[in-house]
C-alpha positions as CSV (number, residue, x, y, z in Angstrom):
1,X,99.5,152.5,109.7
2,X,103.2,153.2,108.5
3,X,104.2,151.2,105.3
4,X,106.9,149.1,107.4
5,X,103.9,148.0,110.2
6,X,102.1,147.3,106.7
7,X,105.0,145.3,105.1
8,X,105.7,143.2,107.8
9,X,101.7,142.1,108.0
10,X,102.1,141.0,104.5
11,X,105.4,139.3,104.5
12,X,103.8,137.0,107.9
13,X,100.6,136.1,105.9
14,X,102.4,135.0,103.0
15,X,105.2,133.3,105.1
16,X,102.2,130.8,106.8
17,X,99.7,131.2,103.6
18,X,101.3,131.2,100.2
19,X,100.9,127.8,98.3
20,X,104.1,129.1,95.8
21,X,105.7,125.8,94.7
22,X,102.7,123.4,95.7
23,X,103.1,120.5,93.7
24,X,101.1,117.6,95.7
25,X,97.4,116.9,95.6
26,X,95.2,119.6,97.6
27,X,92.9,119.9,100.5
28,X,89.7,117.5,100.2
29,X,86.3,119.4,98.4
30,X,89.5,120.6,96.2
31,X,90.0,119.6,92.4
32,X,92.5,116.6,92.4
33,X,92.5,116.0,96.3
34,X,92.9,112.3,96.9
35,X,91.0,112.2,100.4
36,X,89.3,109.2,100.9
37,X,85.8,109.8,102.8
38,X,85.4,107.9,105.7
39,X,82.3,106.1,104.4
40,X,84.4,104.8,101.1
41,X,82.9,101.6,100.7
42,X,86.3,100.9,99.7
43,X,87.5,100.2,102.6
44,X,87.1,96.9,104.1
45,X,88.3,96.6,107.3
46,X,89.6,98.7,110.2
47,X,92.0,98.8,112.8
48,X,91.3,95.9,115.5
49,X,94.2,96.5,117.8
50,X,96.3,99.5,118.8
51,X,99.4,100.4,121.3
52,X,100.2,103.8,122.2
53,X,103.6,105.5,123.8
54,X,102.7,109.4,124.3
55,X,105.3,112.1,123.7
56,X,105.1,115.0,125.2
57,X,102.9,118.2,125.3
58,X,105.7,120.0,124.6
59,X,109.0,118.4,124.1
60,X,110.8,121.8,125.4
61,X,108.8,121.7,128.7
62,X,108.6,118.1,130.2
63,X,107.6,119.5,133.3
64,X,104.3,120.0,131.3
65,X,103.7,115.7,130.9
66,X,101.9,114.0,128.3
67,X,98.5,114.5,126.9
68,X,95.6,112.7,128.1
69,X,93.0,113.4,125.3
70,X,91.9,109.4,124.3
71,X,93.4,106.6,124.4
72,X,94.2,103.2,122.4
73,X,90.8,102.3,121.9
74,X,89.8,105.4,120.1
75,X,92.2,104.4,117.1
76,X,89.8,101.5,116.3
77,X,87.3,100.9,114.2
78,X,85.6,103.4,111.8
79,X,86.6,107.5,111.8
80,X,84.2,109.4,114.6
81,X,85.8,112.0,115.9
82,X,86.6,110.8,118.7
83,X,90.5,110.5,118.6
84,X,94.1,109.7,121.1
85,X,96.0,112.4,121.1
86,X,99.7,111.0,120.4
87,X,102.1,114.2,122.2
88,X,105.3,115.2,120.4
89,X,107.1,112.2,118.6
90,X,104.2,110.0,120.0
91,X,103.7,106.7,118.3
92,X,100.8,104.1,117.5
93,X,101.1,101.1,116.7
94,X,98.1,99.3,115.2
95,X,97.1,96.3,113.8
96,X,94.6,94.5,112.1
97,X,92.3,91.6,111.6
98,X,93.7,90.6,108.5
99,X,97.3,91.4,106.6
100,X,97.6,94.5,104.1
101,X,98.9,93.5,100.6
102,X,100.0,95.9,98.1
103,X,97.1,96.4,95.4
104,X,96.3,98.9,93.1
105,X,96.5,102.2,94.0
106,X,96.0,102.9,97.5
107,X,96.1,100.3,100.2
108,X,95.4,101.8,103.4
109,X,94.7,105.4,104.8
110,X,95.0,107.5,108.2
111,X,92.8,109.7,109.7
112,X,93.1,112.7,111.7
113,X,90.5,115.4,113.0
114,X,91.6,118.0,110.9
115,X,89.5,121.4,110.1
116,X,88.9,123.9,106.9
117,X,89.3,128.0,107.1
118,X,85.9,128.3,106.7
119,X,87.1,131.6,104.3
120,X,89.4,129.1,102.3
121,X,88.3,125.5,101.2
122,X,92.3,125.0,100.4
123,X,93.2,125.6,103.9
124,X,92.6,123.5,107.3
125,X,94.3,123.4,110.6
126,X,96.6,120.1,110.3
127,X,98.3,118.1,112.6
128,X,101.2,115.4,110.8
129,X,102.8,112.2,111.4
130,X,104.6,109.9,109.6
131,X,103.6,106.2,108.6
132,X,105.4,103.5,108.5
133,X,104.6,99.4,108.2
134,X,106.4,96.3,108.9
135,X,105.6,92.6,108.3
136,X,106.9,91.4,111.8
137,X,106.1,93.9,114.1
138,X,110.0,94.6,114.7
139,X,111.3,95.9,111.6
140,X,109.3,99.3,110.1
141,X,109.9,101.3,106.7
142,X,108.9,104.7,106.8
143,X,106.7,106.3,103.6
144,X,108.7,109.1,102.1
145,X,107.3,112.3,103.4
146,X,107.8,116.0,101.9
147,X,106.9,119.6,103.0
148,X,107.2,122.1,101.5
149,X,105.2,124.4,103.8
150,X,107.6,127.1,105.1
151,X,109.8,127.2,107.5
152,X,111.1,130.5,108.2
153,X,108.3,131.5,110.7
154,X,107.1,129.1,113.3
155,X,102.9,127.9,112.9
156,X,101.8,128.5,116.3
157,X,99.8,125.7,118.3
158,X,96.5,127.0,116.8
159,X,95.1,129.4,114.8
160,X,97.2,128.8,111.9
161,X,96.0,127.5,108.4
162,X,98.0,125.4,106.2
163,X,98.0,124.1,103.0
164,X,97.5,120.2,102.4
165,X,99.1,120.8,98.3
166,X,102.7,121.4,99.9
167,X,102.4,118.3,101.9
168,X,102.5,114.9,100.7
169,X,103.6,111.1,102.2
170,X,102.5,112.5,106.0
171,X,99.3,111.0,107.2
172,X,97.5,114.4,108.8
173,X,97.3,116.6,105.4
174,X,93.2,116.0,104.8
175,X,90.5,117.1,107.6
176,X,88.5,115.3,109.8
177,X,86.6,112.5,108.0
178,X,88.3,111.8,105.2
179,X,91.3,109.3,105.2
180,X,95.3,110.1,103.9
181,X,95.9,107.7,101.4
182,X,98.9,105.6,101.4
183,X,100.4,102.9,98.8
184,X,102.9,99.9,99.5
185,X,104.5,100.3,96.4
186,X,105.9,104.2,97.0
187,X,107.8,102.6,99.7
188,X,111.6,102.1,99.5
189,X,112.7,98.3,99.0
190,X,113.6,97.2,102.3
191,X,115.6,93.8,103.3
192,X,112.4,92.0,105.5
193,X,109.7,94.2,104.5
194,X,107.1,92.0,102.3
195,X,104.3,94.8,100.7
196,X,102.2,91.8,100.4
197,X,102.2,90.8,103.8
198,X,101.7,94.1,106.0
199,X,101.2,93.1,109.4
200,X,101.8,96.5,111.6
201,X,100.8,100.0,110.9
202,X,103.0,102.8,113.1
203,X,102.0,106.2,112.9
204,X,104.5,109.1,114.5
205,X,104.0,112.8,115.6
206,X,105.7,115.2,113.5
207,X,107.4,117.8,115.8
208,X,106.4,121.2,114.0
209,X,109.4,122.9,115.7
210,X,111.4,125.0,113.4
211,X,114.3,124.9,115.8
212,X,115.5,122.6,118.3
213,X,113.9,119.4,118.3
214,X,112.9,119.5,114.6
215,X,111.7,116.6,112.3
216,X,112.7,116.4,109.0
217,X,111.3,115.0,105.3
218,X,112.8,112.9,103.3
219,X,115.2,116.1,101.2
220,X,116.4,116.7,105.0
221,X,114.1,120.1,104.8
222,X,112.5,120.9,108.5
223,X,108.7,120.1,108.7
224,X,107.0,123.2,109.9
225,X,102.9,122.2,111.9
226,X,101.7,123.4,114.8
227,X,104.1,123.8,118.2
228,X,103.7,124.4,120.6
229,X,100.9,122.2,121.7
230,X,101.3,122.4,125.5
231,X,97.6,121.3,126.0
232,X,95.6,117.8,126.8
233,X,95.2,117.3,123.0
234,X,98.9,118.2,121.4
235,X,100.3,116.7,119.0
236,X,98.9,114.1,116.1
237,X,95.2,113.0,116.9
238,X,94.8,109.7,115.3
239,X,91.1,109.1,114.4
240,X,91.4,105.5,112.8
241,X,92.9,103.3,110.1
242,X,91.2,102.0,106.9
243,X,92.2,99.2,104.9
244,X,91.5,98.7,101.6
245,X,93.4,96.0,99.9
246,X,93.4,92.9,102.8
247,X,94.0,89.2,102.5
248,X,92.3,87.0,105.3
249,X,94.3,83.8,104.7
250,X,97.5,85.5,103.4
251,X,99.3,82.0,103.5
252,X,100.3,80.0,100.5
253,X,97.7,77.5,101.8
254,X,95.3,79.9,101.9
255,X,92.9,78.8,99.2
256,X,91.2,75.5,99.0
257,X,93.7,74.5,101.8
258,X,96.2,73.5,99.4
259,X,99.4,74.6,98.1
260,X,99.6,77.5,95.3
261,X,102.0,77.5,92.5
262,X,102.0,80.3,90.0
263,X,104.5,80.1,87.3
264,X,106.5,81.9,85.6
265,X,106.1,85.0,86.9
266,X,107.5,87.2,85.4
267,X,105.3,85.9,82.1
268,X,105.6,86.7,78.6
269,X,102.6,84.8,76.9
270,X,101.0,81.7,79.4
271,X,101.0,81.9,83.9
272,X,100.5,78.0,84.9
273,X,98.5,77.6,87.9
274,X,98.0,75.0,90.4
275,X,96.1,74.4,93.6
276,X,97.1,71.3,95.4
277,X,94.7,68.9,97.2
278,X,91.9,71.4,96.4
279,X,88.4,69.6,96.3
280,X,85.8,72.6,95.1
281,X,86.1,75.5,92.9
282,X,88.4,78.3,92.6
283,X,87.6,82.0,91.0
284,X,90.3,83.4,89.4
285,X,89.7,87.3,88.8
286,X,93.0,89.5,86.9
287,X,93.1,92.7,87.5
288,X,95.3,95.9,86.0
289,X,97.2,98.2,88.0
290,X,94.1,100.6,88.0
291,X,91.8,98.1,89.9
292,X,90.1,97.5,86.3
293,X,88.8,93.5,86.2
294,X,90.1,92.2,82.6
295,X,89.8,88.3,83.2
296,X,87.4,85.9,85.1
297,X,87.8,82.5,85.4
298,X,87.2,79.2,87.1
299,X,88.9,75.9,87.8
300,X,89.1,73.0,90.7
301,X,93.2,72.2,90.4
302,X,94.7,73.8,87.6
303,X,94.3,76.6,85.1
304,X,96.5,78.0,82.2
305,X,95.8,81.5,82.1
306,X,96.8,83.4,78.3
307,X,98.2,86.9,79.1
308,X,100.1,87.2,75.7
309,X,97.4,89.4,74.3
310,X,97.7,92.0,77.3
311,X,100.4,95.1,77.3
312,X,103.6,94.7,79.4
313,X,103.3,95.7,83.0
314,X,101.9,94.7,86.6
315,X,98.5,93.1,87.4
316,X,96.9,91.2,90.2
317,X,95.7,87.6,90.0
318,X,92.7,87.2,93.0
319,X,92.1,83.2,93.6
320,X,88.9,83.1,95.9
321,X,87.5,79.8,97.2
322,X,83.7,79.1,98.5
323,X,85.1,78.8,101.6
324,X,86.2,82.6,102.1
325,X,89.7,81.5,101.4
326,X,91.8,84.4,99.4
327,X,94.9,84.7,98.0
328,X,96.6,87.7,95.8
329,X,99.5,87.5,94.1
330,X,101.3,90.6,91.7
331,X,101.9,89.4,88.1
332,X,104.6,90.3,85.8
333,X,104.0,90.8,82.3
334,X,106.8,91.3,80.5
């Protein structure tokens, strides 16, 4: 073997494998991955309803037609592995029994069918698509995405590793089985776009193509995955969509059938609250931005809650009826 022939070999191995400049949490199984298993009793509730417009198998060669791997109904419900295969720029759009609010940490994560190198746990094959939400159905904000994977030398449509620690904001970056996690409050404010009132969940193939019809992250930098995927299963798989932080009755009269008014908010010492025409008993649980309950409380009407004792920042306030009735509402400290 001549020492150009051997040059080359190593300059394409680290072009698709080195993780130089990784910065974002790694691939699951690895120290500081945020994965989210699939049985996390964390979630609460799953996609119920789901629209899909394929993309191409390859966007370069129409002639080829759209995949046919799945279809909507394999989006709902729990992750098995049995997935719709979205095409290049395909989109889902899903929705859900019950509206996604923005809690602590994570909200909501995407799963796709992913697989490790079985010679490198911080490798897998990985598909990618963006995520966006909207509280009407019309109007959608995308997450900010990054990758830094390169692209200088195209990843083929398989047989290609990546690494999920370059990749971050994309649903796609864990393996099958374990859920991308996304939170409402890394996205951008947005005129009409309520984090505590998430009604729509669109997920969108990234086109890996390094030239042509790229897709870029949010630095403008080209997204290098998998293309071509000329086959029945190209593009984004989507597995399913798991919600952790949901309100059933999302409305202001959504607890004790009465009105809610919470006031002031922001607060620097006591939050006033009342429940109108309520007739049983309300729990009142505050939370910190970690999850962490730090106050438990009951009342019928009204309730003066004393938060002058508590650092300045954000917390939740849960009001939960007997009746199932919920309502969340993010509280100022300041």
């Amino acid at each position: 073997m001549t020492m150009r022939y051997t040059t080359i070999i190593i300059l394409f191995i680290v072009a698709f494998c080195s993780p130089a400049a990784a910065q974002y949490a790694p691939q699951q199984g690895v120290a500081g991955s945020t994965a989210i298993s699939a049985t996390d009793p964390q979630f609460t509730l799953w996609a119920s309803g789901c629209v899909v417009q394929r993309g191409y198998k390859d966007i370069d060669t129409p002639s080829l037609g759209l995949p046919t791997n799945g279809d909507s109904s394999n989006a709902l419900g729990i992750p098995d592995f049995s997935t719709v295969s979205l095409g290049d720029s395909g989109v889902a759009d899903l929705t859900f029994p019950a509206v996604i609010f923005d809690g602590p940490g994570a909200d909501f994560a995407v799963f796709e069918n992913g697989f490790s190198n079985p010679a490198n746990d911080s490798q897998a094959f990985l598909e990618l698509a963006f995520v966006e939400v909207s509280s009407d159905g019309s109007n959608y904000t995308r997450f900010p995405a990054h990758s830094l994977t390169q692209n200088n030398v195209q990843i083929p449509g398989s047989g290609v590793y990546m690494y999920a620690n370059l990749i971050d904001g994309l649903a796609g970056k864990y393996i099958g089985g374990y859920g991308t996690p996304f939170d409402l409050s890394d996205l951008p404010a947005t005129p009409g776009l309520d984090i505590n009132n998430i009604t729509h969940v669109r997920v969108v193939d990234v086109i890996g193509a390094i030239s042509g019809h790229t897709t870029t992250d949010i630095t403008g930098r080209v997204i290098n995955d998998p293309f071509p995927t000329g086959f029945a299963g190209g593009g984004f798989d989507l597995d399913a969509v798991g919600v952790i932080h949901h309100v059933h009755n999302a409305s202001v009269a959504g607890v004790g059938g009465g009105r809610i008014s919470l006031y002031p908010n922001p607060v620097s010492d006591k939050l006033m609250i009342t429940v109108k025409d309520n007739q049983g008993e309300i729990t009142g649980t505050l939370t910190s931005l970690t999850g962490a309950a730090i106050q438990q409380f009951t009342f019928s009407q009204s309730s003066v809650l004393d938060m002058s004792a508590y650092p300045a920042g954000i917390y939740y306030l849960t009001l939960q009826d007997n009746n199932g009735g919920k309502w969340v509402e993010k509280v100022i400290r300041q």
